[in-house]
ZAMARGU-4260 file (C-alpha; in steps of 0.2 Angstrom, whole numbers, plus 5000, padded with zeros to 4 digits):
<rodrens>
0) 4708/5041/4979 | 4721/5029/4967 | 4735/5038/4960 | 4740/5030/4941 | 4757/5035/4935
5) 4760/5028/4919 | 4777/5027/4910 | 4778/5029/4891 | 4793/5023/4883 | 4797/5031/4865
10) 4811/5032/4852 | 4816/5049/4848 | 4818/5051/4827 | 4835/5058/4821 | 4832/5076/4815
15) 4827/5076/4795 | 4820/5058/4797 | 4802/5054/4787 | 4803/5036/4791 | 4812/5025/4806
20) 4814/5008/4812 | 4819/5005/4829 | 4831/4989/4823 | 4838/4999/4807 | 4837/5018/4810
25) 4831/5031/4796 | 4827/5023/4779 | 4819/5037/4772 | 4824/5058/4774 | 4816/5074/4770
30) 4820/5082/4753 | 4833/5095/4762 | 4843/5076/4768 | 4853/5065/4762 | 4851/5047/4767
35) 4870/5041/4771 | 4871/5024/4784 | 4853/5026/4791 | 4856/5044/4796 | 4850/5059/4787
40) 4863/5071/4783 | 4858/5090/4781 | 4862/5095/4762 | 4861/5113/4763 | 4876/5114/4753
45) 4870/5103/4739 | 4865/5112/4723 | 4860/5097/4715 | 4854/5082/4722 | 4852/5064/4714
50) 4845/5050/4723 | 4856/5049/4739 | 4871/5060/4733 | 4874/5076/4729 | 4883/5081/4711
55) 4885/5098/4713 | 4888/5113/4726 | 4883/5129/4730 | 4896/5145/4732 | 4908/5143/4747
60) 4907/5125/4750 | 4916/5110/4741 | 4913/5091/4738 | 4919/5078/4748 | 4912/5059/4747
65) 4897/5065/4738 | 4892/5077/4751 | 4894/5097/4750 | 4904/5105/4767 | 4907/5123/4770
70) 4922/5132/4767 | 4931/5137/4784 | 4931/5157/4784 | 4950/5157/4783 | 4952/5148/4767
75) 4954/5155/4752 | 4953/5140/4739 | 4947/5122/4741 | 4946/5106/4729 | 4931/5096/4730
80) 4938/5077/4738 | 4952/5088/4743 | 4947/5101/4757 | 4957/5117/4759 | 4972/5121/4749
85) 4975/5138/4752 | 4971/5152/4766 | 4971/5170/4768 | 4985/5184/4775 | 4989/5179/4791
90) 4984/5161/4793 | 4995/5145/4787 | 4988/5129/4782 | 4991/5109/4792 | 4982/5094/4785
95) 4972/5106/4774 | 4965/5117/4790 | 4967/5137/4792 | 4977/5140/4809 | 4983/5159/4814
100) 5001/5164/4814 | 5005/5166/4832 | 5006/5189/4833 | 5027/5186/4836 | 5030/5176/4820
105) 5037/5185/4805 | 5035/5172/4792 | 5025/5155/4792 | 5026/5140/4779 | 5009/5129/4774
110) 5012/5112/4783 | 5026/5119/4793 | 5022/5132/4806 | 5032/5147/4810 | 5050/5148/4801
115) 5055/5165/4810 | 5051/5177/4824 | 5051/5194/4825 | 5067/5205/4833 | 5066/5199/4854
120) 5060/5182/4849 | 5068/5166/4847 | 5061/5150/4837 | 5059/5135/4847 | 5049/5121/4842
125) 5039/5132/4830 | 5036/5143/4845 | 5043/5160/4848 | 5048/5164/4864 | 5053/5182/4871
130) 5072/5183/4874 | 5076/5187/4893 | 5082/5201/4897 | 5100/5198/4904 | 5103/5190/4886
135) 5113/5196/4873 | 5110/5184/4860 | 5101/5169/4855 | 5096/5157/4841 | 5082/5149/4835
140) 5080/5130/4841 | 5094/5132/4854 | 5089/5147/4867 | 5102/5161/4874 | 5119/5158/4868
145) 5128/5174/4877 | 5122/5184/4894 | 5126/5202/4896 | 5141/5208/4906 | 5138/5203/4927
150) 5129/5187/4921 | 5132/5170/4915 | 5125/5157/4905 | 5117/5142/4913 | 5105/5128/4903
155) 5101/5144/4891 | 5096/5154/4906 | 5105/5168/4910 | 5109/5169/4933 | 5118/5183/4940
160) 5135/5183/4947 | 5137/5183/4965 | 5143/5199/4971 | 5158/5190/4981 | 5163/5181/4964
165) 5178/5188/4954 | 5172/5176/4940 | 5161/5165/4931 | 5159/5155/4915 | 5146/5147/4907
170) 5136/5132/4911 | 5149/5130/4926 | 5145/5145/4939 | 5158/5155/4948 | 5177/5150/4948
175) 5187/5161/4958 | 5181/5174/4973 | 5185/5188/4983 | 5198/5188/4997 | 5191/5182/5014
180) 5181/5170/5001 | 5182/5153/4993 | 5173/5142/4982 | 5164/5128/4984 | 5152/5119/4974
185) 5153/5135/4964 | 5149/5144/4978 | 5157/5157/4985 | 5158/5156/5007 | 5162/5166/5019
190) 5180/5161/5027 | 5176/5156/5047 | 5183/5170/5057 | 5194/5158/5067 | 5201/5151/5051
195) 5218/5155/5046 | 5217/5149/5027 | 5204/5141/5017 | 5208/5131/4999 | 5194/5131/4985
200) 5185/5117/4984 | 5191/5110/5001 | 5186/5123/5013 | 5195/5127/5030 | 5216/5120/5032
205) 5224/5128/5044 | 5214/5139/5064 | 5222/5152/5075 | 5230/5146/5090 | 5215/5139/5103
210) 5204/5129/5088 | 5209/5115/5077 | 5201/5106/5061 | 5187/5095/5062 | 5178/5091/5044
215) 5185/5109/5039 | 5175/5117/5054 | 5187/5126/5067 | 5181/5121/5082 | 5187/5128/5099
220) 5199/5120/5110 | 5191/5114/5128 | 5198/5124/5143 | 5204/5107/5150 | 5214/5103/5134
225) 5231/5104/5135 | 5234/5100/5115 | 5223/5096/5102 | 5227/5089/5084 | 5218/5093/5067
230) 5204/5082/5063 | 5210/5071/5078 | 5203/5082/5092 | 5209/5083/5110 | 5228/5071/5113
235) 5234/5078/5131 | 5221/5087/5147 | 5229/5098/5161 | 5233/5090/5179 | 5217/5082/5188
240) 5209/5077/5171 | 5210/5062/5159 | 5207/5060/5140 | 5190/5048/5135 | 5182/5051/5118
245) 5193/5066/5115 | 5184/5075/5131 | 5196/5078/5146 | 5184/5074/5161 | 5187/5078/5178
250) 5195/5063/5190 | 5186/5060/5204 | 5190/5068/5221 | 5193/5048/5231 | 5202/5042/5216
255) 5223/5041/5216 | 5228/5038/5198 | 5218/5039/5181 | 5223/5034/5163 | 5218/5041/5146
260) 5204/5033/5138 | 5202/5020/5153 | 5199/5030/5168 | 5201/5029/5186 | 5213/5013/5190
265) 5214/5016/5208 | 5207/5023/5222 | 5210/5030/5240 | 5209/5021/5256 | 5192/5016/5258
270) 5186/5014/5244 | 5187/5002/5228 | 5183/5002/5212 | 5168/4997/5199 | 5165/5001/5181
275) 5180/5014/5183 | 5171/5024/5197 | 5175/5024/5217 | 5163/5017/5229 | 5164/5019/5245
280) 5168/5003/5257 | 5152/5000/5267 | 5154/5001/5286 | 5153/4983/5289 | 5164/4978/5276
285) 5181/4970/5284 | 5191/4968/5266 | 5185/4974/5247 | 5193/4972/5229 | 5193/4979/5216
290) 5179/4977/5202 | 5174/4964/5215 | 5168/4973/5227 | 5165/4968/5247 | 5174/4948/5250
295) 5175/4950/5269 | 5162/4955/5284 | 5166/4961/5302 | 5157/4947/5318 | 5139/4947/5313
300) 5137/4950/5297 | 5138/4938/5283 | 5141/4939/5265 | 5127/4940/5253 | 5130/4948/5233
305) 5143/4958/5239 | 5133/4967/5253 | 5136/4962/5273 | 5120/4959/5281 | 5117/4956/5300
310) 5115/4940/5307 | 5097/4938/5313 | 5099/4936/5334 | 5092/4919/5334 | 5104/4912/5321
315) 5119/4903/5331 | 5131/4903/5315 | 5130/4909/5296 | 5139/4906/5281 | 5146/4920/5267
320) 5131/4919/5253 | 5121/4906/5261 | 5114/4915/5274 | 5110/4908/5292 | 5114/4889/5295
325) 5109/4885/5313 | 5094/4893/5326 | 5095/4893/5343 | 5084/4884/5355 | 5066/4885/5353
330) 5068/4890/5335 | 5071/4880/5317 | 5077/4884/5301 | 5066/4888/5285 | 5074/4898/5271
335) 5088/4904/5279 | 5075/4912/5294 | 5074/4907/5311 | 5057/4903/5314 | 5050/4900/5334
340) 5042/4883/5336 | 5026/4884/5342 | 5019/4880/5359 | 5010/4864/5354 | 5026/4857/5345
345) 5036/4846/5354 | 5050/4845/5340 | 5054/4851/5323 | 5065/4849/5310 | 5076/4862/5300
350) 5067/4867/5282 | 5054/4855/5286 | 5045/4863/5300 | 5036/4852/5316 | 5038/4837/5316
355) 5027/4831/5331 | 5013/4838/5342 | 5010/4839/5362 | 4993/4827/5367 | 4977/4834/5362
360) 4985/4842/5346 | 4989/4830/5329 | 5000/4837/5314 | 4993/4847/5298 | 5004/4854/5286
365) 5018/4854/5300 | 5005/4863/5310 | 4999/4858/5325 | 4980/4859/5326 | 4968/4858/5341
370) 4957/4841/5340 | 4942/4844/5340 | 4930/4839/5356 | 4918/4826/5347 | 4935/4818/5340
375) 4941/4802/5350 | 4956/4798/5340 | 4965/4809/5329 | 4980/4803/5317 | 4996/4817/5311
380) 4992/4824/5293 | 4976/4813/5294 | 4964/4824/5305 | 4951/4815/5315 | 4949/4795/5313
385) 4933/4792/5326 | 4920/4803/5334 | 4912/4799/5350 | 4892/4794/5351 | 4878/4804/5341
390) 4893/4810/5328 | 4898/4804/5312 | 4914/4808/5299 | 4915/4818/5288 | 4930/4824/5279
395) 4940/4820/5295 | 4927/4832/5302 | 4914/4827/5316 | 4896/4831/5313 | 4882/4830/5321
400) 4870/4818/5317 | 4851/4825/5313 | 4837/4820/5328 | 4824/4812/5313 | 4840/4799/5310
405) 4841/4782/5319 | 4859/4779/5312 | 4872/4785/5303 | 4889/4781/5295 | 4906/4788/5294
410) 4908/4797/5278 | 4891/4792/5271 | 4880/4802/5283 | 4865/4796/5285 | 4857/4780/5283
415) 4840/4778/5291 | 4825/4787/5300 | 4814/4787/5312 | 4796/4783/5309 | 4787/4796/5299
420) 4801/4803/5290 | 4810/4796/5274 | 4830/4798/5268 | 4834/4809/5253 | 4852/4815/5249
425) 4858/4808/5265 | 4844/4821/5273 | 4827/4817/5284 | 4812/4823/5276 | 4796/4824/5288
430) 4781/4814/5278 | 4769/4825/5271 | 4752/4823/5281 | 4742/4819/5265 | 4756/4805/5259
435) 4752/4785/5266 | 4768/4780/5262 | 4787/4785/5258 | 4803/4777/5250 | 4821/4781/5255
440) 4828/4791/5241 | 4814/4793/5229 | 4800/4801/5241 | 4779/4799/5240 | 4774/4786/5233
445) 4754/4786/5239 | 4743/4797/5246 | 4727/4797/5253 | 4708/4796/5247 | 4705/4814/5239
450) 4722/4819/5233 | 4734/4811/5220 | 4753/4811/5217 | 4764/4825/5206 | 4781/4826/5205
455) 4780/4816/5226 | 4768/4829/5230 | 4750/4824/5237 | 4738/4836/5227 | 4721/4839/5232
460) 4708/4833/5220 | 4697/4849/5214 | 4680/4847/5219 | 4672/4846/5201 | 4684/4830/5197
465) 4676/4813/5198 | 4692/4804/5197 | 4710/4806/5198 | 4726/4798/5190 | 4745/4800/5202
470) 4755/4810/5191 | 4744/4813/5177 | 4728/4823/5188 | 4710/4823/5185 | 4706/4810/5170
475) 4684/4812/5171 | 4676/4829/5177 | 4656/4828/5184 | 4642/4833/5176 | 4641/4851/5169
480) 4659/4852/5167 | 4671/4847/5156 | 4691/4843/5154 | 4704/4852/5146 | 4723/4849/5151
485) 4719/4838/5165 | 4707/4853/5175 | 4688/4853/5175 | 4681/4871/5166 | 4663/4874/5169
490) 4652/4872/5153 | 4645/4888/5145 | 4625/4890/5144 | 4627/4897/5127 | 4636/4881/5120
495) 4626/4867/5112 | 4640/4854/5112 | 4659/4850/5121 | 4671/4837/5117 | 4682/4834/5131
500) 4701/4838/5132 | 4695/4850/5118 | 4681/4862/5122 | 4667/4869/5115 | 4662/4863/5096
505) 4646/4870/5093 | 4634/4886/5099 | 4618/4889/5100 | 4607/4903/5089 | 4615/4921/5092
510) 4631/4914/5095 | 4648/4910/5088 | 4662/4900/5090 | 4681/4904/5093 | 4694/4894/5101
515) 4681/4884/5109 | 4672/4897/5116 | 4655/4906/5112 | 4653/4925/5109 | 4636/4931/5107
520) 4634/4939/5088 | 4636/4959/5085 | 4617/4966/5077 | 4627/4977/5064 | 4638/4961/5058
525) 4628/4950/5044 | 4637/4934/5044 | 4647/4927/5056 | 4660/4912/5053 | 4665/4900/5066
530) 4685/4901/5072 | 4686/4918/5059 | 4671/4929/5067 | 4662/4942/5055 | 4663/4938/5038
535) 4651/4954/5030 | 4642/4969/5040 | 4625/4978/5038 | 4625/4994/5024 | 4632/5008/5034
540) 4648/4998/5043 | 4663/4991/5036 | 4674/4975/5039 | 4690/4980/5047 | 4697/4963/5051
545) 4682/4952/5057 | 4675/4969/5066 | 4661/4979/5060 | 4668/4997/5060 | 4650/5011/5058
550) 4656/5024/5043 | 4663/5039/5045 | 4652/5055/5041 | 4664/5064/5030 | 4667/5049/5019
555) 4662/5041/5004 | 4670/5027/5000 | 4675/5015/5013 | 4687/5000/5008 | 4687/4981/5019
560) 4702/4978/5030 | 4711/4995/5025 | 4696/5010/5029 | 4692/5028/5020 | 4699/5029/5004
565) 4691/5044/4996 | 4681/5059/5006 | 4665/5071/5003 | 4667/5087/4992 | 4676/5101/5005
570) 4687/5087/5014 | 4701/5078/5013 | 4712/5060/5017 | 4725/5058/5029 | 4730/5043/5037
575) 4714/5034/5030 | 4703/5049/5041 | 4692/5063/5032 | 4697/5081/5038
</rodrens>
């Protein structure tokens, strides 16, 4: 089955249009149009009509540009190439059109608008707008002028009076307020209960005893506070307090004296001071100062940032932030520690480490390590020098040397081997059975009759090879074979010719050829091509990619390469299948 959608393109003709031309528009209109700019223009106005134009018009329409409009229903009187110049009761006319008169308006001009309201209205903007109710009066093109008694006027809108406002004018709010009040930013606020007086337009000046001023706030006195000051704050605290940031804090329990806004300035016996606070002398401590801290330790300590630490038992002496100086016997220094030498040092050195080693021991790192038992001769941060017999070099290691090697040098390895076994990477390699003879380093370079080299490998020669090539493989194959990539392949019966290193290149009868091979021909295919495969079936199959595919029953048209593409009557298609 084909599906055909077909698109048709087409110009729609203006209304009224007899004749049209896609590049132009109308050139010709019916007798109830008027041809004006390639557009035909409905004339059922027109009483007359001459040519394009009309001359004359019918009752309740008017001529303009030779063309007959209808008169709006509001108008009372038009002028033809005029438009309305008059309307009826209740309307007013603007650039010759009809508008109502808004239902507040009292009066309206033509080309003007409203020019006066009715009583409760004002005029603004040839509006009329409902006076509010708080106001008394108003005029037109200004708003409310006067707001009834409790009220007052404020841009033309009228805003009660506070009920703790004595009074008010207009356009500026309150002005003066009831006792226990007063104004600010026309406001009238409650006076703080712990304030004393309160001046308009400043707020709180003067607290009851216990508070004092602070940005016109009364503000409560602390406990500790002997005296405060307006908008100062806090100037004198009560015995065993000091004055910082206007707060009286409590002194400290281990300090002696404290002074306003610095702190504590000295301390009891015992203790010193730092960042104004009292730190207790540490137990080891001989002598502190103050903002200084510890300066002297008692026997056995030392110094160090202030803090007295003990003296490590192996240290003989230490100095004040240094740290220990000098070990006692046995031991050396190494960052201020007292390190113990080891057992297989005979001396060392302070912040170096050992410096020499007992017999059978050599130096490493200032280490002492163990020579090891192949070594003859070792030298200090060396290692071993010389190995004894059957051992060789190695990193200043002794290793020992392979049984298939007949010698070997220090820090080469080795360099030679015995009979049957050849030297690669410094290794011996046994001689491969089938391999006549073998180089040092690069591996088989022979072998014997019946195999042939690849990649130093002796490979066996495959029975249906006539001859062999090292590192290329068999080059001529017997008869009834052939050869392709180096290997022999058995020919088939069915082919008629090969080519070697290629393959088949002709078939016999009832045979085809595809990648030099032969396939024996299907019965329902009626030509075959070589390298392609069926090119055409017998009636009643279908090519489906070089394969002859029977019919399908149900259907009745069957298209190459794709399949079913229509169906018998009672069936139908999907997914190329009759159903």
């Amino acid at each position: 089955m084909t599906l055909i959608t077909l698109i048709l393109s087409s110009t729609i003709e203006p209304e009224g249009c007899i004749k049209y031309k896609d590049d132009i528009g109308c050139t010709k209109c019916d007798k109830k149009y008027i041809l004006k700019n390639n557009d035909c223009i409905n004339a059922e106005g027109c009483y007359f009509i001459n040519g394009d134009e009309c001359t004359s018009c019918r009752i309740g329409y008017y001529m303009k540009d030779k063309l007959c409009y209808k008169k709006d229903e509001n108008c009372l009187t038009t002028e033809d190439n005029v438009g309305c110049i008059s309307c009826r009761l209740g309307y007013y006319l603007v650039g010759y059109q009809c508008y109502k008169k808004d239902e507040n308006c009292l009066n309206a001009e033509d080309n003007v608008g409203c020019v006066s309201c009715r009583l409760g209205y004002f005029l603004y903007n040839r509006q009329c707008y409902k006076k509010d109710e708080n106001c008394l009066n108003a005029e037109d093109n200004v708003g409310c002028v006067s707001c009834r008694l409790g009220y007052f006027l404020y841009n033309r809108q009228c805003f009660k009076k506070d009920e703790n406002c004595l009074n008010a004018e207009d356009n500026v709010g309150c002005v003066s307020c009831r006792l226990g009040y007063y104004l600010y930013n026309n406001q009238c606020l409650k006076k703080d209960e712990n304030c004393l007086n309160a001046e308009d337009k400043i707020g709180c000046i003067s607290c009851r005893l216990g508070y004092y001023l602070s940005n016109n706030q009364c503000l409560k006195k602390d406990e500790n506070c002997l005296d405060a000051e307006d908008n100062v704050g806090c100037v004198s605290c009560r015995l065993g307090y000091y004055l910082y940031n206007r707060q009286c804090l409590k002194k400290d329990e281990n300090c002696l004296d404290a002074e306003d806004n610095v702190g504590c300035v000295s301390c009891r016996l015992g203790y010193y001071l730092s960042n104004r606070q009292c730190i207790k002398k540490d137990e080891n401590c001989l002598d502190v100062e103050d903002n200084v801290g510890c300066v002297s330790c008692r026997l056995g300590y030392y110094l160090s940032n202030r803090q007295c630490i003990k003296k490590d038992e192996n240290c003989i002496d230490a100095e004040d932030n240094v740290g220990c100086v000098s070990c006692r016997l046995g031991y050396y220094l190494s960052n201020r520690q007292c390190l113990k030498k080891d057992e297989n040092c005979l001396d060392a050195e302070d912040n170096v480490g050992c410096v020499s080693c007992r017999l059978g021991y050599y130096l490493s790192n200032n280490q002492c390590v163990k020579k090891d038992e192949n070594c003859l001769d070792a030298e200090d941060n060396v290692g071993c020098v010389s190995c004894r017999l059957g051992y060789y070099l190695s990193n200043n290691q002794c290793v020992k040397k392979d049984e298939n090697c007949l010698d070997a040098e220090d820090n080469i390895g080795c360099v030679s081997c015995r009979l049957g076994y050849f030297l690669y990477n410094r290794q011996c390699l046994k001689k491969e059975e089938n391999c006549l003879d073998a180089e040092d380093n690069v591996g088989c370079v022979s072998c014997r009759l019946g195999y042939y080299l690849s990649n130093r490998q002796c490979i066996k020669k495959d029975e249906n090879c006539l001859d062999a090539e090292d590192n290329i493989g068999c080059v001529s194959c017997r008869l009834g074979y052939y050869l392709s990539n180096n290997q022999c392949y058995k020919k088939q019966d069915e082919c008629n010719s090969y080519v070697d290193k290629v393959g088949c290149t002709s078939c016999k009868y009832g045979y085809y050829l595809s990648e030099y091979y032969c396939y024996q021909k299907k019965d329902e295919c009626d030509e075959y091509i070589d390298n392609v495969g069926c090119n055409s079936c017998k009636f009643g199959y279908t090519l489906i990619y070089n394969t002859c595919i029977k019919n399908p029953e149900k259907c009745s048209l069957v298209k190459k390469n794709i399949g079913c593409i229509s169906c018998h009557p009672g069936y139908y298609l999907q997914n190329f299948e009759c159903n």
